[in-house]
N, C-alpha and C positions, 0 to 999 in steps of 0.2 A: 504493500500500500504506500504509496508516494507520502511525503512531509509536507503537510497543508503548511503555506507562508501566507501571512495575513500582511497586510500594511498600513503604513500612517501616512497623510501626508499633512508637513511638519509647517500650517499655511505661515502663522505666525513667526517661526524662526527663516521661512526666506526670507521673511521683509528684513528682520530684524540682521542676519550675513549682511544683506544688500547693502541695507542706509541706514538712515536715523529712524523714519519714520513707520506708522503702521495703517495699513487703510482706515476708513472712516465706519464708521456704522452704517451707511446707506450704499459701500462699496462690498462691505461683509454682507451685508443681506441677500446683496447680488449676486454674487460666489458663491453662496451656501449651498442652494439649488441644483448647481450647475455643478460642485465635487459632488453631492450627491448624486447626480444622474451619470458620472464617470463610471461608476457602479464596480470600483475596485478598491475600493476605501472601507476599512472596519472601524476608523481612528482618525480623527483628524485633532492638530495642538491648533489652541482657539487662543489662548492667551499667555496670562503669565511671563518671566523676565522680563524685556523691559517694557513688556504688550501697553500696560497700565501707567504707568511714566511718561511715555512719550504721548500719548493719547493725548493727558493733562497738557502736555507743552506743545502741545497743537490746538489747547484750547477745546479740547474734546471731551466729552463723559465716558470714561473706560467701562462704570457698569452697565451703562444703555449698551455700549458695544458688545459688553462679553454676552448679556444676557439674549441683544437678539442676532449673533453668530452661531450662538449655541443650539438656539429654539430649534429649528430646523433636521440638527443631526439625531437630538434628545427624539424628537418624536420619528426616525425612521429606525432607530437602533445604532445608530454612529457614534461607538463613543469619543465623547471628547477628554484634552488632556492639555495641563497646562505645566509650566516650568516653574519648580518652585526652587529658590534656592536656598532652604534649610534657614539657621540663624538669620540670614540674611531679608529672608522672604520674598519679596519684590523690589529690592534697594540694594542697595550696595555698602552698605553698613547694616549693622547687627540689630534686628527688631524685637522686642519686650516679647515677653510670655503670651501676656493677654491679647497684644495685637495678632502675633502668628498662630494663637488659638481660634480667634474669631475668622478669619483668614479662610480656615476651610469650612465654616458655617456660611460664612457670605457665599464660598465661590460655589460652593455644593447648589445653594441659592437659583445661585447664576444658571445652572447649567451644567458646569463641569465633573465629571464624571473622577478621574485621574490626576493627583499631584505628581510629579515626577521630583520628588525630592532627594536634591543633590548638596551637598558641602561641597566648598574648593578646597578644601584638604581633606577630604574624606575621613572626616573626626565623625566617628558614629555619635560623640555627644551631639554632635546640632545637627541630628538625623532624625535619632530615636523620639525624640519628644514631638518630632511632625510627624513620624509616623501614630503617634497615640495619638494625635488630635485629629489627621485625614480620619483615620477609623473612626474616632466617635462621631466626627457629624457625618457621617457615611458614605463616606469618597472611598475607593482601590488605594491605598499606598504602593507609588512603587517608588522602589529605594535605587537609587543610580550609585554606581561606580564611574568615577571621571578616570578617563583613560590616557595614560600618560607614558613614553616610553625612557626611563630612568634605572640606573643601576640598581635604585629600591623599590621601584613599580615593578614587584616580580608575581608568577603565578600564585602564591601560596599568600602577600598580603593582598591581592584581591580575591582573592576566594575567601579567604579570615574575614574580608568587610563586608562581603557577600551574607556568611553565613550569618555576620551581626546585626546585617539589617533584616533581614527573614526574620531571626529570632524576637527581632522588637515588631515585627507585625507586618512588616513587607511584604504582599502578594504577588508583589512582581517585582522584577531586576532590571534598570537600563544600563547598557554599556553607552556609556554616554563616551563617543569619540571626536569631544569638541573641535579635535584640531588636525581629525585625519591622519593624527600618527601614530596611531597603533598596528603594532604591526599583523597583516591576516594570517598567521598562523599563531603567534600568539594570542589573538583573538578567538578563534577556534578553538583551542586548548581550553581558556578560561570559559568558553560554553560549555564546551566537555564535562569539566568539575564541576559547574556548576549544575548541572543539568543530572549528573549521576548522582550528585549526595541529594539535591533535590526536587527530583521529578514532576515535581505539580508544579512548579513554580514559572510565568511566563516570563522569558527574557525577551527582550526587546532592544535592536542593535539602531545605535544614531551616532551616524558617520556625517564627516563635512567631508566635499572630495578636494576641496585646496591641493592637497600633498600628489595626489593622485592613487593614491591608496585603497578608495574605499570599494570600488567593487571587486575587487580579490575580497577584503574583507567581511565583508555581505556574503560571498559565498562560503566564505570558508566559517565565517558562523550559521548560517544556515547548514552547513553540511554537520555542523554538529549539535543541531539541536537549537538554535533559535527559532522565534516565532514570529515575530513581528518586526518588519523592515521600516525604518522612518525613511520617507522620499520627499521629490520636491517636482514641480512640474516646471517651466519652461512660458515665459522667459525669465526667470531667477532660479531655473536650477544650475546646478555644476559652477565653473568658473569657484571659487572659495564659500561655494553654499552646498548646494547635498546632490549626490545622481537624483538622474530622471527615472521615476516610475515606468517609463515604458522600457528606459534601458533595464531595467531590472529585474523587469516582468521579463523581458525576451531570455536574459541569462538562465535566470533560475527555472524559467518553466526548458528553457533546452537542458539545463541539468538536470531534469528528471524531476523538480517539484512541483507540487498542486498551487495551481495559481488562480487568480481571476483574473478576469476578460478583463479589459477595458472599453469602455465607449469612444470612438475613439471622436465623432462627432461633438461629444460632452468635454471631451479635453482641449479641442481647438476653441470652443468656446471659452472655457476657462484661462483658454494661453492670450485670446483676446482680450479678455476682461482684464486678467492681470496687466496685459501690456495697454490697455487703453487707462489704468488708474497708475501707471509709470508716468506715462506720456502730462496725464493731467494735470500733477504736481507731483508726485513719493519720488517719480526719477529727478528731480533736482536737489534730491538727498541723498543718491545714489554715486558709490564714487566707481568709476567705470576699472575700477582696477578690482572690485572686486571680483568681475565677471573673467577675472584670467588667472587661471592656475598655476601654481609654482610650487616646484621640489623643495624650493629655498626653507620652504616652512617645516619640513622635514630637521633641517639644525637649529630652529629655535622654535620649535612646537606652539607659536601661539597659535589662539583657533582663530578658525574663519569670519568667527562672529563679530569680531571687535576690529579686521582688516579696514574699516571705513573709516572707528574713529581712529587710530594709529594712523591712518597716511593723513590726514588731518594734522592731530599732533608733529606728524613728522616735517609738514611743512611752515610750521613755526618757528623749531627747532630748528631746523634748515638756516631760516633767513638770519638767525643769532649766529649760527656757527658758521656761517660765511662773511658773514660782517666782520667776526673777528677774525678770519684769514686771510681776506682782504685786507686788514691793518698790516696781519702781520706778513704780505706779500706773499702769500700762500695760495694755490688752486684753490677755487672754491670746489666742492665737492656736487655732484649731482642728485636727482633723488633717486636712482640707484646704487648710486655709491652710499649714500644714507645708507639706503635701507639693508644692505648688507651691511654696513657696522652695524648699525643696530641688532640685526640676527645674528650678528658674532657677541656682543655685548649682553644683550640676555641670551643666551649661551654658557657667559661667563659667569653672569650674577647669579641665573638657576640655580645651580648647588650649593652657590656659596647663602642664599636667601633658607633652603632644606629641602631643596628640589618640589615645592606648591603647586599641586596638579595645576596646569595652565588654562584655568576656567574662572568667569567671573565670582569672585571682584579680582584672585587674584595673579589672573596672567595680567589685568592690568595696572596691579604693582608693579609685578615684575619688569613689566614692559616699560613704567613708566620709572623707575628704580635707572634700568637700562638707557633711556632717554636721557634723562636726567645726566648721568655719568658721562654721557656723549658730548654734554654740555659743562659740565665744569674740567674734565679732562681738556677739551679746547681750550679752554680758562686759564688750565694750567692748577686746579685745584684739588685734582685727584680726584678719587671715587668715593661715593656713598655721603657726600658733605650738602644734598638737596633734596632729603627725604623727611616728608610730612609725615603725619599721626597716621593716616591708613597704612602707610607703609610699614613704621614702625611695630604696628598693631597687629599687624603679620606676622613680621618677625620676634614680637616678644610674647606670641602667644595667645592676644586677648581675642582672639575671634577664632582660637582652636588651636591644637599641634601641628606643627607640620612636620611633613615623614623625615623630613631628613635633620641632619644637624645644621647649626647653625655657624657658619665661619667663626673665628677667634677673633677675624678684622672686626668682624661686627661686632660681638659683643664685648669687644674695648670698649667701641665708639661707643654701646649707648652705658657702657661704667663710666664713662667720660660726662656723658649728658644727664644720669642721676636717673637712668630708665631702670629700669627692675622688669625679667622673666617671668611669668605668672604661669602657673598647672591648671588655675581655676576652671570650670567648667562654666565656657563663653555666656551661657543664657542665665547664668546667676549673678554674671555684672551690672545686669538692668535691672531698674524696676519698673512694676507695670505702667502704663501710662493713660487708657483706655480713660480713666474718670476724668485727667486732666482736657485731654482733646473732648470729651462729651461736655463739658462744663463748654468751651471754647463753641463748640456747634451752637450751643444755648444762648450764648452770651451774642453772638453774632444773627442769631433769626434763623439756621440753618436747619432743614432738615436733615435728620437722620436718615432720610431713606428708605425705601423697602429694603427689609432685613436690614436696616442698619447699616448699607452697603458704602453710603456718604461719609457715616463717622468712620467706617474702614479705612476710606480712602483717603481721608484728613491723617490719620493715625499714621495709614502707609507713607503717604508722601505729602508731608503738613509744606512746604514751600512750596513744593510745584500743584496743590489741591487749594490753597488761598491766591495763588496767581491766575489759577482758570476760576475760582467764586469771582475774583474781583474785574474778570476780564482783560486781564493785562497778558496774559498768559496768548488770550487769540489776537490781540494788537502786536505782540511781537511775533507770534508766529507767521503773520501775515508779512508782516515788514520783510522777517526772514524770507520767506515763500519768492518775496519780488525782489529780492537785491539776490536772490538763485538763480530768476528769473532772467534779468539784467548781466548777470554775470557771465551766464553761459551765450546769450545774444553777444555782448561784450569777447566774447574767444573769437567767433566767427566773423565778426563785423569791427569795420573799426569805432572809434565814439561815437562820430557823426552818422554810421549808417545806423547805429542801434537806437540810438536818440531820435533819430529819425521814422525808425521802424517800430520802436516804443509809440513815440508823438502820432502815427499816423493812425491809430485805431481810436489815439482819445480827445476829448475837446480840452483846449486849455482855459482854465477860469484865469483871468485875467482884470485887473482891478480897473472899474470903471472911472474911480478919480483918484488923484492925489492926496494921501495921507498915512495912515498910521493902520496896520492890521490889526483886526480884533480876532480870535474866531469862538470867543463869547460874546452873546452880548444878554448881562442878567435880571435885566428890568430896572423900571424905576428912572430910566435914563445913563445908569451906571454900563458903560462898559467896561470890562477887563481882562489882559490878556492871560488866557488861558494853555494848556498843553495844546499841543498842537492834533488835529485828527490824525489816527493810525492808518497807515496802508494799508487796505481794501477795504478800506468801511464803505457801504453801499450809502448809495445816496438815489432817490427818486427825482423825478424830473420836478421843478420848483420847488425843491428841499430848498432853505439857506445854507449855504456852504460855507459864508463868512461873513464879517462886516469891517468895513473900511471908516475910519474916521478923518474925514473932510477935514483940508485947514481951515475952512471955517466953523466949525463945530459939527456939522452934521454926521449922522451914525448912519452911512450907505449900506446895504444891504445887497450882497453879490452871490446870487443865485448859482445853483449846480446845474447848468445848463440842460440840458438833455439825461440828467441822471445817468449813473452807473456806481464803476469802483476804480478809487482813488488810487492810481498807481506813483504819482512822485507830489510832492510836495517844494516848492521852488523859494517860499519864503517862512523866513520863523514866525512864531507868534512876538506882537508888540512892534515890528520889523516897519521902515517908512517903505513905502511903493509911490512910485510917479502909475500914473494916467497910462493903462497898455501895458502897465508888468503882469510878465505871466506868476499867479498864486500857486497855481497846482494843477495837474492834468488826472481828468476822470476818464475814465474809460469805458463806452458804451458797451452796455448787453448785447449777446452779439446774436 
């Protein structure tokens, strides 16, 4: 009888490989349908890592989103599954008891079927306690293994963390292969053990293919007993995100296993959809080097998932360390000459940090530990002399062990800086916080939400959950959105053809006399200059857009022409204008 393979596909972590951002709620509604009639999906990841974060910093509601992404797969039998990361939860620093308790009551809530909880050091302490809370509000726990290839990532401690998460209540096991560098025969193997001490239990293989690794890997855990393959579809698969479901279906079903069909009608659909909500705005988040594969990442194991914000950071870091080679008459360096010191540099720092599986938050220490040293080394300052609290907090312990030792360089340095090693168990350094952030809802007029899902999400992410209450959060996201916008017109064009290709779709508000800009004006006869409007705020056809004050006192009033969304703005607030200066340019509904 052939090995039934079932699959996921993983929609949330290709956006999250790709860019910054994640679709909206009315772009998941639309795609729900449409993986659904694919009709080779048992799984699809709805949310979780940074699903819920970026939402907010796009001025979004993450629980309207998770709830009606989910609606869909809930009622045909699809289950869903989201990425939790243990202590950490949905953030990147370490969350209280009571928040990551409530956590799987909300998402349960929501829709989601599956935590996929993982620690980036694989400390069964900030494991075990979310696996007893997914259980009580009635989720699957599955317990992840971060898969890393190091002289102490050996068969026998992932099999030992295997059996520790089963024992605290794990029904299922993910090989979580964030960085594509595991290798497919030692991956096989750890199926093997796993699958013979314990037979009921589902494992579940999630590969990036970056390294170019992962379908040797896929098969060679499926030949030993895995169950469930995580894939991606097209246009965001492969390049530094996951293989294509069709490629994976063709292998394993020629190797001899039980597969499903695909639609293959329902998947051209979906590759549209995706690619027409690139096109709309998520591809101006998108750094096109994610979409190209490199062995490179094979010698310094970060995953695929963080390849966007790293070339990011790296081109900061760039414009500093040629600035100063430039003084000092030196070549300046490229950004592939970067980006190979850098994979030589966390290379170097890995071990010496205690070899920390390379999955958030901390391959982005690591990475940014390595950055960092790239930069005072230029300097002339030597290594490890520009590292903050998370960093530190890695290395002394407070958010868990890490498997390997700790360098002797280092812990001079932090005998030097008055730091202290801690054993403590990471979730007994917090206290709860829940009544504080509830007081905070109340005192503000806020609702709690269905199931309380609002004060969850104040608790998860209190600065970026008061920047979307107060609105501020979609006024820069938008602003973001058009200087993305602007940017990439700006590669292809010189200023004048972009300026011009901007200008030509919108009407210019242009001050009809001489005086002084308001774009308040608050009765009673008082004007006063106020913040200026945000980029893209809509405006209808005879909205006021502003007011101008006359040298002779009069308070003019300058109409939004033809309505639309505000793409540049030309003068500050309080600012003098002559007769014919252009205010700002709107841009007609097209």
């Amino acid at each position: 009888m052939k090995k039934k393979i079932q699959f996921s596909l993983v929609y949330r972590d290709m956006w999250q490989s790709s860019g910054k951002f994640q679709p909206r709620k009315d772009q998941l509604e639309r795609i729900a349908p449409v993986i659904i009639e694919m009709g080779c999906f048992s799984r699809v990841e709805t949310n979780g890592g940074a699903f819920e974060q970026v939402s907010l910093l796009a001025g979004e509601n993450p629980n309207e989103a998770v709830r009606a992404f989910c609606k869909p797969f809930n009622e045909v039998g699809i289950k869903t599954h989201m990425l939790d990361r243990g202590l950490n939860a949905l953030r990147m620093y370490p969350v209280p008891d009571d928040v990551r308790a409530m956590m799987y009551r909300v998402k349960h809530a929501q829709g989601v079927d599956i935590p996929r909880i993982f620690d980036g050091l694989n400390d069964i302490r900030n494991i075990a306690p979310s696996i007893r809370w997914a259980k009580e509000a009635g989720m699957t726990p599955q317990g992840t293994l971060c898969i890393t290839t190091s002289p102490i990532h050996t068969l026998e401690y992932y099999s030992k963390l295997a059996d520790e998460e089963i024992a605290a209540g794990a029904e299922e096991i993910c090989l979580k292969d964030m960085a594509g560098i595991g290798q497919p025969a030692f991956l096989g193997q750890l199926t093997k053990m796993i699958k013979e001490k314990h037979p009921d239990i589902i494992i579940q293989y999630h590969g990036h293919s970056g390294p170019g690794l992962s379908m040797a890997s896929i098969l060679e855990v499926c030949k030993n007993g895995c169950d469930i393959i995580d894939t991606a579809i097209e246009p965001l698969s492969w390049g530094k995100v996951h293989p294509d479901i069709i490629s994976v279906l063709s292998m394993l079903r020629h190797a001899g296993f039980d597969v499903p069909d695909i639609n293959m009608d329902a998947y051209m659909k979906a590759r549209a959809l995706t690619q027409e909500f690139i096109d709309e705005w998520l591809g101006y988040f998108i750094n096109p080097q994610n979409k190209i594969m490199s062995s490179l990442l094979l010698t310094c194991g970060l995953p695929g998932g963080m390849m966007g914000s790293m070339m990011a950071d790296l081109g900061g870091i760039q414009t500093s360390i040629n600035n100063l080679r430039r003084k000092k008459g030196e070549k300046e360096l490229s950004t592939d000459d970067l980006l190979v010191k850098l994979f030589d540099e966390v290379a170097y720092v890995w071990p010496r940090v205690g070899y920390p599986p390379l999955v958030t938050p901390f391959s982005q220490y690591t990475k940014n530990i390595a950055l960092l040293n790239l930069l005072t080394l230029e300097q002339g300052k030597g290594r490890f002399v520009m590292m903050d609290d998370s960093m530190w907090g890695m290395i002394l312990g407070r958010s868990g062990r890490v498997p390997g030792e700790i360098d002797p360089v280092l812990k001079e340095i932090a005998a030097q800086k008055g730091l202290e090693f801690t054993e403590a168990d990471p979730h007994t350094l917090l206290p709860n916080a829940l009544d504080d952030f509830r007081k905070e809802m109340a005192d503000n007029g806020w609702d709690c939400g269905q199931d309380e899902e609002e004060l969850f999400e104040l608790a998860m992410h209190p600065e970026q959950y008061r920047n979307y209450k107060s609105g501020q959060a979609k006024k820069n996201f938008l602003a973001d959105l058009q200087a993305a916008k602007d940017k990439e017109q700006g590669s292809t064009m010189s200023i004048e053809e972009a300026t011009a290709f901007k200008h030509a779709k919108a009407d210019a508000i242009v001050s009809p006399v001489k005086g002084q800009l308001f774009w308040d004006f608050q009765g009673d006869g008082e004007a006063a200059p106020a913040i200026e409007p945000f980029i893209g705020k809509e405006y209808k056809e005879g909205d006021t857009f502003c007011h101008v004050m006359a040298s002779w006192g009069e308070l003019v009033e300058v109409p939004a022409c033809l309505g639309g969304k505000l793409v540049e703005i030309c003068a500050k607030q309080g600012s003098k204008v002559r007769k014919g200066d252009v205010i700002a340019y709107i841009q007609r509904e097209e």
